[in-house]
C-alpha positions as CSV (number, residue, x, y, z in Angstrom):
1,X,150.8,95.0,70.9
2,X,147.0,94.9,69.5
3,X,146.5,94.6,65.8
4,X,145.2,97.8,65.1
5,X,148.3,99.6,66.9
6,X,151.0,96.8,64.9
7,X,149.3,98.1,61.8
8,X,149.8,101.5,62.4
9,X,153.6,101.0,63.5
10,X,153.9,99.0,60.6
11,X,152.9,101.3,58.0
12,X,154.3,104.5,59.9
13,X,150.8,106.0,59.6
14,X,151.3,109.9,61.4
15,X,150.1,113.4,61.6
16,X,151.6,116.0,60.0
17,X,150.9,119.5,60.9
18,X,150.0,121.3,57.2
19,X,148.2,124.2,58.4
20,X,147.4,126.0,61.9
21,X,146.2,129.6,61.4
22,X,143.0,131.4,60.4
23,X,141.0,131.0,57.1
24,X,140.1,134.3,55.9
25,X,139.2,133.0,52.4
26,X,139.6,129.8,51.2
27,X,142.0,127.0,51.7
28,X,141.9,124.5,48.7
29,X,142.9,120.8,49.4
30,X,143.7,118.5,46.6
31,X,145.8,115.7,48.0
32,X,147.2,112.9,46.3
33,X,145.5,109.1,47.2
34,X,146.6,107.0,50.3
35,X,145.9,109.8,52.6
36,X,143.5,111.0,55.5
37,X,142.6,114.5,56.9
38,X,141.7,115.4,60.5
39,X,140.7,119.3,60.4
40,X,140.0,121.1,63.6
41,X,137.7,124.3,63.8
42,X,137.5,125.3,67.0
43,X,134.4,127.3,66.7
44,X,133.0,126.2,63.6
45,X,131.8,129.0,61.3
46,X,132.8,127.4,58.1
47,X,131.6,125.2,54.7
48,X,133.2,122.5,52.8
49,X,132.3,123.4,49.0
50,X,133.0,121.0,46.3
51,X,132.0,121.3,42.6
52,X,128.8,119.3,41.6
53,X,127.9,118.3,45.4
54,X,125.7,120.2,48.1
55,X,128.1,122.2,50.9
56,X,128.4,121.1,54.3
57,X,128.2,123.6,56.5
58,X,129.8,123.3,60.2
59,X,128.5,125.9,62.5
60,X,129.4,124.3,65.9
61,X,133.1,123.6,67.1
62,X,134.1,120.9,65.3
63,X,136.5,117.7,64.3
64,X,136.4,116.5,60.5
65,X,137.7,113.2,59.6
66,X,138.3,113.4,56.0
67,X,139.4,110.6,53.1
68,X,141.6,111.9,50.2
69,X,138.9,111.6,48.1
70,X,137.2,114.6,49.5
71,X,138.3,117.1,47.3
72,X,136.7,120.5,48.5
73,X,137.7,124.0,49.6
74,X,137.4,125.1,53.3
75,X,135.9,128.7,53.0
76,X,134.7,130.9,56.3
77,X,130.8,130.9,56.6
78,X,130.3,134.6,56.5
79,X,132.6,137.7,55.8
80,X,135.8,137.4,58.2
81,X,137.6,134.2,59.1
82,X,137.5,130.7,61.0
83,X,140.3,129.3,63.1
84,X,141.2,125.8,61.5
85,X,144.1,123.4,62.7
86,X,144.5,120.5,60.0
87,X,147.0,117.6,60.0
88,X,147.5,115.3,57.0
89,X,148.0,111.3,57.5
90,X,149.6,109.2,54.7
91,X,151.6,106.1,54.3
92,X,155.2,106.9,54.2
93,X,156.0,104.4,51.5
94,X,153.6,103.1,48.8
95,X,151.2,100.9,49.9
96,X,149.1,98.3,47.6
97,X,145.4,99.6,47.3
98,X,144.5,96.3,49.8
99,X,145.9,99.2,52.7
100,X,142.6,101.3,51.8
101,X,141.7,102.7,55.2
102,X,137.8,102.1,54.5
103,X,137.2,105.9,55.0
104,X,135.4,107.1,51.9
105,X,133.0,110.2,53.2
106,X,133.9,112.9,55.6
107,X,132.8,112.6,59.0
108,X,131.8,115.8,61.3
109,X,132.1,115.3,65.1
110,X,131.0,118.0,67.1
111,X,133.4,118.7,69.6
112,X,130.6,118.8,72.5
113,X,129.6,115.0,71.3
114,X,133.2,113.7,71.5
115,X,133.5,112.4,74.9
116,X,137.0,111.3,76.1
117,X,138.3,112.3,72.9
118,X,137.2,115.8,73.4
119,X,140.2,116.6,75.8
120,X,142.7,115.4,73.5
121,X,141.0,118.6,70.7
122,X,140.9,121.0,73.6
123,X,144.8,120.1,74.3
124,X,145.3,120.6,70.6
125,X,143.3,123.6,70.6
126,X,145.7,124.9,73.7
127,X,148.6,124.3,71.8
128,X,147.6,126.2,68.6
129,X,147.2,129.4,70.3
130,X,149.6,129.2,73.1
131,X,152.5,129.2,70.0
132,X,155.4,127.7,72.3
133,X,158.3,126.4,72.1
134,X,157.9,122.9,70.3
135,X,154.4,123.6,69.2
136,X,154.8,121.7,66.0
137,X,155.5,118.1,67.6
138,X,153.1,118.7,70.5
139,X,150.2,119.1,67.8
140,X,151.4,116.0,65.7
141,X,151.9,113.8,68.7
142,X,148.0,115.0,69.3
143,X,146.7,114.6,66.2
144,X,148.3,110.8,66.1
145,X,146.3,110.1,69.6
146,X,143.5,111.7,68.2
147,X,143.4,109.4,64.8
148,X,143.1,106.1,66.4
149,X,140.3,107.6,69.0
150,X,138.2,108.6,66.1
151,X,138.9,105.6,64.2
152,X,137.4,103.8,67.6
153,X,134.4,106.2,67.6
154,X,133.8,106.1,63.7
155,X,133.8,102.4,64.1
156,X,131.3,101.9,66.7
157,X,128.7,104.8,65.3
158,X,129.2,102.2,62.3
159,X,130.7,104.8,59.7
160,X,133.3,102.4,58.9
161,X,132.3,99.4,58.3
162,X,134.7,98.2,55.4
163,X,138.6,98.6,54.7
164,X,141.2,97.4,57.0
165,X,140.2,100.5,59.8
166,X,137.1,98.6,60.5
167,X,138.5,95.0,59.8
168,X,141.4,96.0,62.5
169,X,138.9,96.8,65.0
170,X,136.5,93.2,64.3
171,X,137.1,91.0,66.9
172,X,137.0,88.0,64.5
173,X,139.1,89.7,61.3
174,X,141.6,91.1,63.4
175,X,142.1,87.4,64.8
176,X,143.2,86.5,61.3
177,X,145.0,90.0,60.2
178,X,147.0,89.5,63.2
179,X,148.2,85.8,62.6
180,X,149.6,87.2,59.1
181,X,151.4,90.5,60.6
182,X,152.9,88.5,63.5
183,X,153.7,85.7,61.1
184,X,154.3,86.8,57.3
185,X,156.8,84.2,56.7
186,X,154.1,81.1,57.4
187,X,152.7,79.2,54.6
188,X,149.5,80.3,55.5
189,X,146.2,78.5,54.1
190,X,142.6,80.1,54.4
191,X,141.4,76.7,56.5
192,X,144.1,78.2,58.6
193,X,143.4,81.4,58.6
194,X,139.9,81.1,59.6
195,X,140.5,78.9,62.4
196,X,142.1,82.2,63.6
197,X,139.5,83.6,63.3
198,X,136.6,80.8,64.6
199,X,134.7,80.8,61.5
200,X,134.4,78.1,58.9
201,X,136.4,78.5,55.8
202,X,133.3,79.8,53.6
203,X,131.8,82.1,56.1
204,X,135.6,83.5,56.3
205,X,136.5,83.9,53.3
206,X,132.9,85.8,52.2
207,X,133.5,88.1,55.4
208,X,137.4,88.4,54.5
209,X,136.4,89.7,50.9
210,X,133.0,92.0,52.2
211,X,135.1,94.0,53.8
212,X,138.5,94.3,52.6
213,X,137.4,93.7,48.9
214,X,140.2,91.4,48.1
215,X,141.0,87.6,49.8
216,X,142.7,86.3,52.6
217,X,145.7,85.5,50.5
218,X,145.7,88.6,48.4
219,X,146.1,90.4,51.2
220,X,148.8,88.0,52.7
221,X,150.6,89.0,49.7
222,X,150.6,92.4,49.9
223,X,151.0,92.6,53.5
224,X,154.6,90.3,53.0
225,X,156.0,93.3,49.9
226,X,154.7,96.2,52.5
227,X,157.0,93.8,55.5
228,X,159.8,93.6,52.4
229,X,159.6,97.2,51.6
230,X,160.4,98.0,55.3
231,X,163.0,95.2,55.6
232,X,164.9,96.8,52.4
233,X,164.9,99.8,53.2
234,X,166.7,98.4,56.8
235,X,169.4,97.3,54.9
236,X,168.3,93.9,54.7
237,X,169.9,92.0,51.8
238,X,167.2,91.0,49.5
239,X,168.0,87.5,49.6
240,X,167.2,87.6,53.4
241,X,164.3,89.9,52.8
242,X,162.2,86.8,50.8
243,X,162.6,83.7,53.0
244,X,161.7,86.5,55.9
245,X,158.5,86.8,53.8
246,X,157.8,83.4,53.1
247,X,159.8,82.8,49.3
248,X,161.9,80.1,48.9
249,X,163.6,82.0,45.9
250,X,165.2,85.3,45.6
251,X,163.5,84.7,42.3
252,X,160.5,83.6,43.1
253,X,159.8,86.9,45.7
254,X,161.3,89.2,43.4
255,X,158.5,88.1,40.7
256,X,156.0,88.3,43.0
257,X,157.5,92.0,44.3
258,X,157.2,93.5,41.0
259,X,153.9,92.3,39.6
260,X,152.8,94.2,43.0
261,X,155.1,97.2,43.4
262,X,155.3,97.6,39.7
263,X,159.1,97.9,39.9
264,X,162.1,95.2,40.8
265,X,163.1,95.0,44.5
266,X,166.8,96.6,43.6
267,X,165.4,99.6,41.5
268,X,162.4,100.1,44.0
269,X,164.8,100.9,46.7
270,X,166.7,103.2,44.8
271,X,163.5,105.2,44.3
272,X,162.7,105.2,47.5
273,X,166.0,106.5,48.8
274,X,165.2,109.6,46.5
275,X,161.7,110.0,47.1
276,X,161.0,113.1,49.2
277,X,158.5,111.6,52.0
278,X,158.5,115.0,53.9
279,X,154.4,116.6,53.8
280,X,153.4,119.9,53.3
281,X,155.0,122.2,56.1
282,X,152.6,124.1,58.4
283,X,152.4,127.8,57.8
C-alpha cells in the first residue's frame, strides 16, 4: 500500500453524503475543524458568499474542493435553483492539528477541465438523479475516489503545497512519513529519518518543518497516539498499546498520551465509546 492510501486507511478519512437535492435559496455551511468539502453543481449557476470577502461565483458545471475553514453560504445565481451534491470528509476520531490536510482555500474545478476524474462526477451526477436503490453508498463510494483524484490534481497544479496532502504525495517526504506509519514502534532518529528520505539531516529537517509546520519527531509523536487511539479502541490492553508505539512504560506512554490528547488513555476511550461519529444525514 502507498503512503498516501495507508494514511487515508489509517485515519478512516470518507465521504459522507450531507446533501443531494436543489438549492432554491441558500444552504449555509458552518462545520466544525478537521474537515473537508467536495460540492458538486452540475451546471453551475451558483455563488459562494461569505461575510467580509468578495463572492465567487461559479457559472460553469463545477467541482469545489473546500477546507472547513470556508465558512460561506451556497445561494443560486439568479431567481430559481441550482442542483448541488455535497459530501463532507472528516477524521473519525480526533486527530492532533499535525493531521492538517494543507487545504486552506477553496478550489473550483470545472468539470470540462477535469480529465480522468471527470467520469468519476458524471457517475456521481448519474447517481443523484437516477434515485435507486442504494443511492446513498454509491455516491459516498464516489465521492471517496473522487477525494484522492483531486488531492492528485490539486497537488500537481501546485494548490497544495503544504500539510500532510502535499507531503504524502512528495516523493522524498513520503519516503520518510512512510518509514514512521509502517514502523511507529522504532526508535526513530531524524539522521534516520532522512536517510529515508535521501537528504542530509539539515536539508530534512528544514523541508520536514516547511511543510508540515511541526518536526520529524513531533509528528512521530502524534502519528504513534493517532496508531494508539485506533489500537484502544480494538480492544487492545493499554499496556500492549505503548510498547506497540514505541514506550517502554505504560507510564511513560500514558504521559505522553495525555499531554497530546488532552485526556488519560482510560478516560479517552470512554469518551470515545460515547461520541456520536455519525455526519450530517443527506436530505
Amino acid at each position: 500500500m502507498d503512503t498516501l492510501s495507508e494514511f487515508l486507511a489509517r485515519i478512516r478519512l470518507q465521504g459522507r453524503l450531507f446533501f443531494a437535492g436543489t438549492v432554491h435559496r441558500t444552504l449555509q455551511l458552518d462545520k466544525p475543524p478537521g474537515m473537508a468539502f467536495i460540492h458538486i453543481a452540475p451546471t453551475g449557476g451558483l455563488e459562494l458568499a461569505q461575510p467580509g470577502v468578495p463572492r465567487i461565483e461559479v457559472d460553469a458545471p463545477s467541482v469545489l474542493f473546500c477546507p472547513s475553514s470556508c465558512r460561506y453560504d451556497i445561494r443560486p445565481v439568479t431567481p430559481g435553483a441550482c442542483e448541488l451534491v455535497c459530501a463532507s470528509f472528516r477524521f473519525l476520531r480526533e486527530s492532533a492539528p499535525h493531521m492538517a490536510l494543507g487545504l486552506t482555500e477553496t478550489l473550483i474545478f470545472p468539470i470540462a477541465d477535469l480529465g480522468p476524474a471527470a467520469g468519476v462526477v458524471q457517475a456521481l451526477i448519474g447517481e443523484f438523479r437516477q434515485e435507486g436503490p442504494g443511492r446513498s453508498r454509491a455516491l459516498e463510494l464516489l465521492f471517496d475516489y473522487l477525494l484522492v483524484l483531486l488531492v492528485r490534481r490539486a497537488v500537481a497544479d501546485g494548490a497544495i503545497s503544504t500539510g500532510l496532502l502535499y507531503a504524502l504525495s512528495d516523493a522524498r517526504l513520503s519516503c520518510a512519513l512512510e518509514a514512521m506509519h509502517r514502523a511507529p514502534e522504532t526508535a526513530w532518529t531524524v539522521e534516520a529519518l532522512a536517510r529515508h528520505a535521501g537528504m542530509s539531516r539539515s536539508r530534512f529537517a528544514d523541508r520536514f518543518g516547511s511543510v508540515l509546520g511541526v518536526s520529524p519527531i513531533q509528528y512521530l509523536t502524534g502519528w504513534r497516539m493517532k496508531v494508539a487511539q485506533d489500537l484502544l479502541c480494538e480492544g487492545v490492553p493499554i499496556k500492549v498499546v505503548a510498547s506497540s508505539v514505541g514506550y517502554g512504560s505504560q507510564a511513560a506512554f500514558t504521559r505522553v498520551f495525555q499531554n497530546m490528547v488532552g485526556q488519560p488513555p482510560g478516560e479517552w476511550l470512554k469518551q470515545a465509546a460515547r461520541a456520536d461519529i455519525d455526519t450530517q444525514p443527506a436530505r
